[in-house]
C-alpha positions, 0 to 999 in steps of 0.5 A: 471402219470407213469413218476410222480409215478417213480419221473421221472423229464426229463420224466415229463418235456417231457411230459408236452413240448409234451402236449403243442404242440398238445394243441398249434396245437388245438389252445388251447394256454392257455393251450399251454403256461401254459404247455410249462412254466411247462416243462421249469422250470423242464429243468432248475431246472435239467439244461437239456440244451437240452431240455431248447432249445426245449421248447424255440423253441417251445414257440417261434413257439407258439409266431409265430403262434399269429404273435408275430414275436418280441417275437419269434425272441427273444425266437428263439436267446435265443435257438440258443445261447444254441444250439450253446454252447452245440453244440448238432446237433439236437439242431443245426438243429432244431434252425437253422430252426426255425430261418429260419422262423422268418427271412423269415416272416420278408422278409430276404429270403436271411438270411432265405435260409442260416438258413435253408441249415445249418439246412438240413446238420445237418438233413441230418447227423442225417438222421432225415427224419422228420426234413428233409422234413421240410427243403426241404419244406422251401427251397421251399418257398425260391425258390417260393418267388424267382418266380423260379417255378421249383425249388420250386416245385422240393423241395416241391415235395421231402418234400411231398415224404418224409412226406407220407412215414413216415406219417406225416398227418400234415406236408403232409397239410403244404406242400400241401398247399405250393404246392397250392401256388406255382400253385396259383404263376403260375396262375393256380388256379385250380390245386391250389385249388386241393392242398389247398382242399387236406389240408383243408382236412387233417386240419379238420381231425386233428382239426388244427384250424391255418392250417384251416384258412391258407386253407380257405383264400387261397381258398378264393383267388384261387377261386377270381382268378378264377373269381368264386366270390361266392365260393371266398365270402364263403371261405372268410366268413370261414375263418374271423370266424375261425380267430376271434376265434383264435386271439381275445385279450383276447384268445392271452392273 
């Protein structure tokens, strides 16, 4: 309202790309969309080429989330090409590591680990803690799907060290549930279950419904491993519900 009031367009289009992502973290994406769209026209009308490569990230994730990987492979290139154009490094860093995902979900982990070390020099010279963690959680998830156990877990705990420092609840629930994974990896399910019951709880609290189901169908697993197949079946339950509300044709649409 005050960015509106004093004609603040950069202000508004900052807003309207914030709103988006909690809206997108909610599992709100019409409004996620309707919001991001918003923001991107006012970054081009402004030519704001910075902020046009944040906003096309962002739609790229939300693409992402609804496991629309084409779309979001297509989005991400688009933010790269910017990026690359107006060689801004936070641009750089965060695309690079968006790139890293979209390549890791298509099971180029090898392209995927080279996005991500691009991604954590740049974070690292901009001593952008946040963006940091993220990285060393992703390099992690490299390692785990390498089975090199030790390492995955001496990249995941740093990423955790760094997200409880400067409290980031959300990203302290992603990392925990890697480390739940990673435990789950070394068939020790009950340390597993320990992490992802760590997540679930931070998801609840923040009412993320994605990182919910991603807890639920992991605790679902744990407890099958652990041969407690009531637990398994409960969890299992949850999480079926909780993902029909969120990926029926009519919500994606």
């Amino acid at each position: 309202d005050i960015y509106s009031q004093n004609n603040n367009r950069h202000g508004v289009a900052l807003i309207l790309n914030n709103m988006a992502s909690l809206y997108r973290d909610k599992g709100e994406y019409t409004l996620a969309v309707e919001n991001y769209l918003k923001s991107l026209k006012i970054k081009e009308e402004l030519n704001d080429k910075k902020g046009i490569v944040n906003t096309l990230n962002n739609i790229a994730n939300l693409h992402l989330m609804q496991s629309d990987n084409v779309s979001a492979q297509k989005y991400y290139i688009q933010a790269k090409d910017i990026a690359e154009e107006i060689k801004n490094p936070e641009s750089l860093a965060m695309t690079y590591s968006n790139l890293a995902n979209i390549y890791f979900d298509l099971n180029d982990v090898e392209k995927s680990f080279q996005y991500d070390s691009l991604a954590l020099v740049y974070r690292k010279k901009l001593g952008d803690k946040s963006g940091i963690a993220i990285s060393l959680h992703n390099i992690s998830s490299y390692y785990l799907a390498k089975k090199n156990h030790k390492l995955a877990l001496k990249y995941i705990n740093e990423s955790l060290d760094i997200k409880n420092e400067i409290g980031d609840k959300q990203g302290v629930a992603v990392s925990k549930t890697e480390k739940g994974n990673i435990f789950l990896n070394m068939n020790q399910p009950d340390s597993a279950i320990y992490y992802f019951l760590g997540a679930l709880d931070i998801a609840k609290s923040l009412s993320v419904k994605k990182r919910m189901t991603v807890c639920y169908q992991n605790l679902a697993l744990a407890y099958s491993n652990k041969k407690d197949f009531e637990k398994a079946y409960y969890y299992e339950r949850k999480y079926t519900e909780l993902k029909d509300t969120l990926s029926t044709e009519s919500y994606q649409k």
